[in-house]
NUBA-63243 format. One record per residue (C-alpha): residue in three letters; x, y, z. Coordinates in pm, 1 decimal. Each point is the difference from the previous one (the first is absolute). Layout:
BEGIN
+-------+----------+----------+----------+
| selum |       c1 |       c2 |       c3 |
+-------+----------+----------+----------+
|   ALA |        X |        Y |        Z |
...
+-------+----------+----------+----------+
END
This chain:
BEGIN
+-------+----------+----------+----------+
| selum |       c1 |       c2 |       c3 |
+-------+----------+----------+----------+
|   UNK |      0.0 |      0.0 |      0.0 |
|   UNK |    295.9 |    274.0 |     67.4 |
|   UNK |    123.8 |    -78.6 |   -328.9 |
|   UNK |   -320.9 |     50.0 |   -124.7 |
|   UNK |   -200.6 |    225.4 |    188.7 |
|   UNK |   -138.7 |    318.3 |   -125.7 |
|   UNK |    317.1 |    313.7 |    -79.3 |
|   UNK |   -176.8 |    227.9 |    286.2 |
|   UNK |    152.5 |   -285.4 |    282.4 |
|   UNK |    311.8 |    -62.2 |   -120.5 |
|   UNK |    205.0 |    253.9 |    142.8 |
|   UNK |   -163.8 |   -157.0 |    386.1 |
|   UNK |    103.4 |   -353.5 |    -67.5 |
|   UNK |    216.5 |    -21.4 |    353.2 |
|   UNK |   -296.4 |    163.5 |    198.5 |
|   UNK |   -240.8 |   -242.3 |   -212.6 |
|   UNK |    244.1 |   -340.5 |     52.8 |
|   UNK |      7.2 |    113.8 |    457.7 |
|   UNK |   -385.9 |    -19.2 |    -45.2 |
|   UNK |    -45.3 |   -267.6 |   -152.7 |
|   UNK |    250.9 |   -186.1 |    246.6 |
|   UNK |   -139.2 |    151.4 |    292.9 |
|   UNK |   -385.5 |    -37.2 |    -59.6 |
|   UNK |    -83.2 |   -207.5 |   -261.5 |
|   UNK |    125.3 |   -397.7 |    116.1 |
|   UNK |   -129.7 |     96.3 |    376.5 |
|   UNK |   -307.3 |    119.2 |   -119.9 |
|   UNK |    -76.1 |   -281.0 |   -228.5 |
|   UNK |     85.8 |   -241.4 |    334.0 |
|   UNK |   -248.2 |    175.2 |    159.9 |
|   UNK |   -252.5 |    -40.4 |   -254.0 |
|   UNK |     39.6 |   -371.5 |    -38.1 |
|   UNK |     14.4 |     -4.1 |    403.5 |
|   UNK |   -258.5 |    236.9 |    105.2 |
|   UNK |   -261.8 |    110.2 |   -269.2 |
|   UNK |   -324.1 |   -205.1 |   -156.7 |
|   UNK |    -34.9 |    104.8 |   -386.6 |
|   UNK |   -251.6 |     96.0 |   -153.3 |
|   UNK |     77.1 |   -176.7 |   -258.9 |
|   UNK |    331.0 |   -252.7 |    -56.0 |
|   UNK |    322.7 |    120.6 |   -108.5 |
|   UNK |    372.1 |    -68.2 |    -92.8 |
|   UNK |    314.2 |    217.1 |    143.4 |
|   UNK |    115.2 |     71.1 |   -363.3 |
|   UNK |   -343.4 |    134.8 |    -67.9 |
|   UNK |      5.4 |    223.6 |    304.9 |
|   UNK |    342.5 |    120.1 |    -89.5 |
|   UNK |    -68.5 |     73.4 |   -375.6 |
|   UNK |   -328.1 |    187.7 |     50.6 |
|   UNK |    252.4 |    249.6 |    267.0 |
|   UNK |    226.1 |     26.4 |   -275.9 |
|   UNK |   -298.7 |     50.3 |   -276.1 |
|   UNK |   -136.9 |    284.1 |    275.7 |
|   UNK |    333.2 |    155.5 |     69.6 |
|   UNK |     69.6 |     67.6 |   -368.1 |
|   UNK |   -374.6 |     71.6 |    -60.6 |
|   UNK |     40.9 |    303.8 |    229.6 |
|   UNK |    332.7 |    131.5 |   -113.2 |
|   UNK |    -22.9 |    -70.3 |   -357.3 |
|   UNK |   -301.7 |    294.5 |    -22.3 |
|   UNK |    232.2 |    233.4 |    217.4 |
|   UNK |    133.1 |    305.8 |   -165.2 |
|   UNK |    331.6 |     61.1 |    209.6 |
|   UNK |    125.2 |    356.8 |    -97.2 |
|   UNK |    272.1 |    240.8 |    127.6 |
|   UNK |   -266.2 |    245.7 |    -32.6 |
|   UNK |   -387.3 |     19.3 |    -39.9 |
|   UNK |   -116.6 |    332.1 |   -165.8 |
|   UNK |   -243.2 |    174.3 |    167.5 |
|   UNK |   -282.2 |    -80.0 |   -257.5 |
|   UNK |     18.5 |   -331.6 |    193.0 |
|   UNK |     -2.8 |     68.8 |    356.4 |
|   UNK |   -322.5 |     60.1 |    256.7 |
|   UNK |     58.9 |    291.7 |    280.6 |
|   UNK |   -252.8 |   -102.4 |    267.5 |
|   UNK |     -9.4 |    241.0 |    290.9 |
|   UNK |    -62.8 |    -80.5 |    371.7 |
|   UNK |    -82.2 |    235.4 |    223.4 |
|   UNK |    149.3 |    -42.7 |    340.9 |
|   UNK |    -50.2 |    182.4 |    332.1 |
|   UNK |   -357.0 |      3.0 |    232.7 |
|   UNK |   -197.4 |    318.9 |     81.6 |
|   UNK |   -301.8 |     -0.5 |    179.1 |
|   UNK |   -181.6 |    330.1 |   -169.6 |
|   UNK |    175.8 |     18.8 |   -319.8 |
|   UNK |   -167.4 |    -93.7 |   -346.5 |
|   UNK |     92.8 |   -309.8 |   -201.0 |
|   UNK |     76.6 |    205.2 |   -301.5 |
|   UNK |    263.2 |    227.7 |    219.3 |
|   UNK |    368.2 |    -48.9 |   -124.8 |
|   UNK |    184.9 |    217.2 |    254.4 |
|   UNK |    313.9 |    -90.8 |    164.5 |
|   UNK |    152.5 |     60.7 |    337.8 |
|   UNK |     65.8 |    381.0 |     53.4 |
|   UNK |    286.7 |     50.6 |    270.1 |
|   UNK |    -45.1 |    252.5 |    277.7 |
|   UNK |   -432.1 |      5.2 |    -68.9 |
|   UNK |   -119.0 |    199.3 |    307.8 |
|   UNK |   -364.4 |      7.4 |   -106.1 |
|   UNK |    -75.7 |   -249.4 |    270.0 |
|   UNK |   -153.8 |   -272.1 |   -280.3 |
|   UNK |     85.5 |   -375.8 |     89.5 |
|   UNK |    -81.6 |    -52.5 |   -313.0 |
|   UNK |    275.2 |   -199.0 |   -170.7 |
|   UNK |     39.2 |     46.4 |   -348.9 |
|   UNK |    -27.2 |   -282.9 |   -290.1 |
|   UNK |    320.8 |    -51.1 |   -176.8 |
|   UNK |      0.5 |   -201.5 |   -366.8 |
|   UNK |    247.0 |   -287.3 |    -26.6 |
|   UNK |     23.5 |    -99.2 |   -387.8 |
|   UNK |    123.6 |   -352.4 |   -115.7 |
|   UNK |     83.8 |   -113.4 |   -341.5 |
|   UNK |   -128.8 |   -291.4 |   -121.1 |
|   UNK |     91.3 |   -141.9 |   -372.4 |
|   UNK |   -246.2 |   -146.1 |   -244.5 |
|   UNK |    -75.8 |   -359.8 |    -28.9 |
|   UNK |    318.4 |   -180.6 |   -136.7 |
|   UNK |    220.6 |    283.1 |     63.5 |
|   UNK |    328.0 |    -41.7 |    265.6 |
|   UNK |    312.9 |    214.9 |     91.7 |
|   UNK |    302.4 |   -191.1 |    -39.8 |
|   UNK |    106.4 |     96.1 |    292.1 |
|   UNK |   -263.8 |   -187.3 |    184.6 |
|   UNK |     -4.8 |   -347.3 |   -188.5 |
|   UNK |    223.2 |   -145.5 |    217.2 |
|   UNK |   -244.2 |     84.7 |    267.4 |
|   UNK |   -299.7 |   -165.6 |   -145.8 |
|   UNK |    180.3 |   -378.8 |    -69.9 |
|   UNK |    -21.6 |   -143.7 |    282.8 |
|   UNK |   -447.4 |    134.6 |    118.3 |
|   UNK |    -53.5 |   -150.4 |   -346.8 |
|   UNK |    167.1 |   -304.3 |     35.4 |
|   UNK |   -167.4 |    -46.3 |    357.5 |
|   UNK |   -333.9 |    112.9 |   -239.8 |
|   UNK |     85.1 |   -230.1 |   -240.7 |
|   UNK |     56.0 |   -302.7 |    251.0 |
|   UNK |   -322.9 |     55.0 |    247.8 |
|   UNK |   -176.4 |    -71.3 |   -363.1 |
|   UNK |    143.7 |   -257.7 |   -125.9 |
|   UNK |    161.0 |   -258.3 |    279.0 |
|   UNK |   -280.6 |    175.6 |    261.5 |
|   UNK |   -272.4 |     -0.3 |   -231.6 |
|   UNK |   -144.9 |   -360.2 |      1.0 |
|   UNK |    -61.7 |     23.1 |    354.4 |
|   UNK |   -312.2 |    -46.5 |    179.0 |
|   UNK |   -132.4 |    309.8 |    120.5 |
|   UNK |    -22.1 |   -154.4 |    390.6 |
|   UNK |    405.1 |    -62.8 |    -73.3 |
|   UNK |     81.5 |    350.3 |   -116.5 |
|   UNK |    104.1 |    103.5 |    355.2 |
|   UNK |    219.4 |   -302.8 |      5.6 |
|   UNK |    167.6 |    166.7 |   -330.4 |
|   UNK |     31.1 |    327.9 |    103.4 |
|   UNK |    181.2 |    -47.3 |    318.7 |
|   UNK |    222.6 |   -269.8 |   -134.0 |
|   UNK |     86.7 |    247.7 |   -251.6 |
|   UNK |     26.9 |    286.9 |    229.3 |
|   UNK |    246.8 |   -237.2 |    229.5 |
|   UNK |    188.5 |    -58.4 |   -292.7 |
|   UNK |     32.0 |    370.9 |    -99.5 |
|   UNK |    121.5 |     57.6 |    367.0 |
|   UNK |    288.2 |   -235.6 |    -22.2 |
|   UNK |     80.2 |    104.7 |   -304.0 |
|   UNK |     91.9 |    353.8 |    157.9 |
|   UNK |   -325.3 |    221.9 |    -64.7 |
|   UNK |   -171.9 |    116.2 |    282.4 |
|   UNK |   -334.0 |     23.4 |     24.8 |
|   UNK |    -88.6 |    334.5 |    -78.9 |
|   UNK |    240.0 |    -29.6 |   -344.1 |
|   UNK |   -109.6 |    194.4 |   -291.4 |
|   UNK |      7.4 |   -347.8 |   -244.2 |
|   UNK |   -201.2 |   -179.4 |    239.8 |
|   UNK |   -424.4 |     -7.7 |     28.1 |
|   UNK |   -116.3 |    191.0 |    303.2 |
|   UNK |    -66.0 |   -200.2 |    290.2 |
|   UNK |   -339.2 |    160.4 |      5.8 |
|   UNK |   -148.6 |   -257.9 |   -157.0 |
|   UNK |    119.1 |   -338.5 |   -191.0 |
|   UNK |    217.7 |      4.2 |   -294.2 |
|   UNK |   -254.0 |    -83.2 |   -230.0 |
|   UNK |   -253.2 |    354.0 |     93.2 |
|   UNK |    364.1 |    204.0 |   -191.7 |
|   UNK |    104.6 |     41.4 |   -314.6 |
|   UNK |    273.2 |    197.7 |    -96.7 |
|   UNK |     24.5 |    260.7 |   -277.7 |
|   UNK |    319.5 |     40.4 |   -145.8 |
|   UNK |    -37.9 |    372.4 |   -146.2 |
|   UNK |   -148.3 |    127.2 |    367.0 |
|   UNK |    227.7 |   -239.2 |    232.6 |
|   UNK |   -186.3 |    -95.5 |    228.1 |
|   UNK |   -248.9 |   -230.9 |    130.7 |
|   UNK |   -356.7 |     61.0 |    -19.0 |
|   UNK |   -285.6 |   -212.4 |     77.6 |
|   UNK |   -218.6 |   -205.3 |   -288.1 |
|   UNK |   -296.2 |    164.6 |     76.9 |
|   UNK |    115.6 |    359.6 |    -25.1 |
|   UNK |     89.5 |   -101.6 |   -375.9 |
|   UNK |   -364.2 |     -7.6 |   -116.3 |
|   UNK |   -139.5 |    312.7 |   -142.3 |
|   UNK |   -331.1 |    106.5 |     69.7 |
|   UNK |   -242.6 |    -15.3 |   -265.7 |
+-------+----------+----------+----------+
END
């Protein structure tokens, strides 16, 4: 599969060859020791559909040094509480305000997102190893009986843990709920829940 796997990945194969030695054989023992399937499967199945989903996910990627502006989203947060101001106010802090107000003033905080498919080179790195954990919670975790999904996710999370990544680790689910309520989007990095991916009608 490294050899060949789709051109996106191959400047991560060391970071892909430590995950697949670190998660992939212990989580396919704990498959065959702990989970009822859904329906029956083989270990070279399991493994090929991760490999099928990895490249599935990078393959659509567009991995730039830069992404024009034409294709990136400005979404503003406002942050700060007030008691008696409006929700349309955009004021900041003023130092030295002796009016008496405890009012305290909204400030905006922008972010930058990308369009779908779109992702800085400088962050690829950062997404290989939440989409290979992505990747293998649907593939070797996916045959699973629902009642054996917690088994799954803390074997996993265990796993992750000995592997060096503590719990609160940007690659890894949040412990919130199980790994299967998260999927991860590549262009946003980050988790987000499967529900909150449904658009209302």
């Amino acid at each position: 599969w490294l050899e060949t796997m789709t051109a996106n990945l191959k400047p991560y194969v060391r970071q892909l060859q430590f995950l697949f030695t670190g998660l992939v054989e212990t989580c396919m023992t704990n498959v065959r020791s702990d989970i009822v399937e859904t329906v029956a499967s083989t270990d070279h199945n399991l493994v090929m559909s991760l490999f099928r989903m990895m490249d599935s996910i990078w393959a659509r990627l567009k991995i730039r040094a830069h992404i024009p502006v034409e294709d990136q989203i400005t979404e503003e947060k406002k942050t700060g509480l007030s008691e008696d101001e409006d929700e349309d106010e955009d004021d900041v802090p003023v130092d030295g305000d002796t009016g008496g107000s405890s009012v305290v003033r909204r400030a905006k905080e922008k972010k930058i997102r990308y369009k779908r498919g779109y992702v800085l080179e400088a962050d690829a790195a950062k997404i290989v190893t939440p989409t290979f954990i992505f990747a293998l919670i649907w593939s070797l975790g996916a045959t699973s009986e629902y009642a054996c999904r917690p088994k799954f996710d803390r074997n996993l999370r265990e796993t992750l843990e000995n592997l060096g990544f503590p719990h609160e680790h940007f690659d890894i689910p949040p412990e919130y709920r199980d790994v299967y309520s998260y999927c991860f989007v590549p262009e946003d990095m980050e988790w987000i829940e499967w529900m909150s991916t449904i658009v209302p009608k």
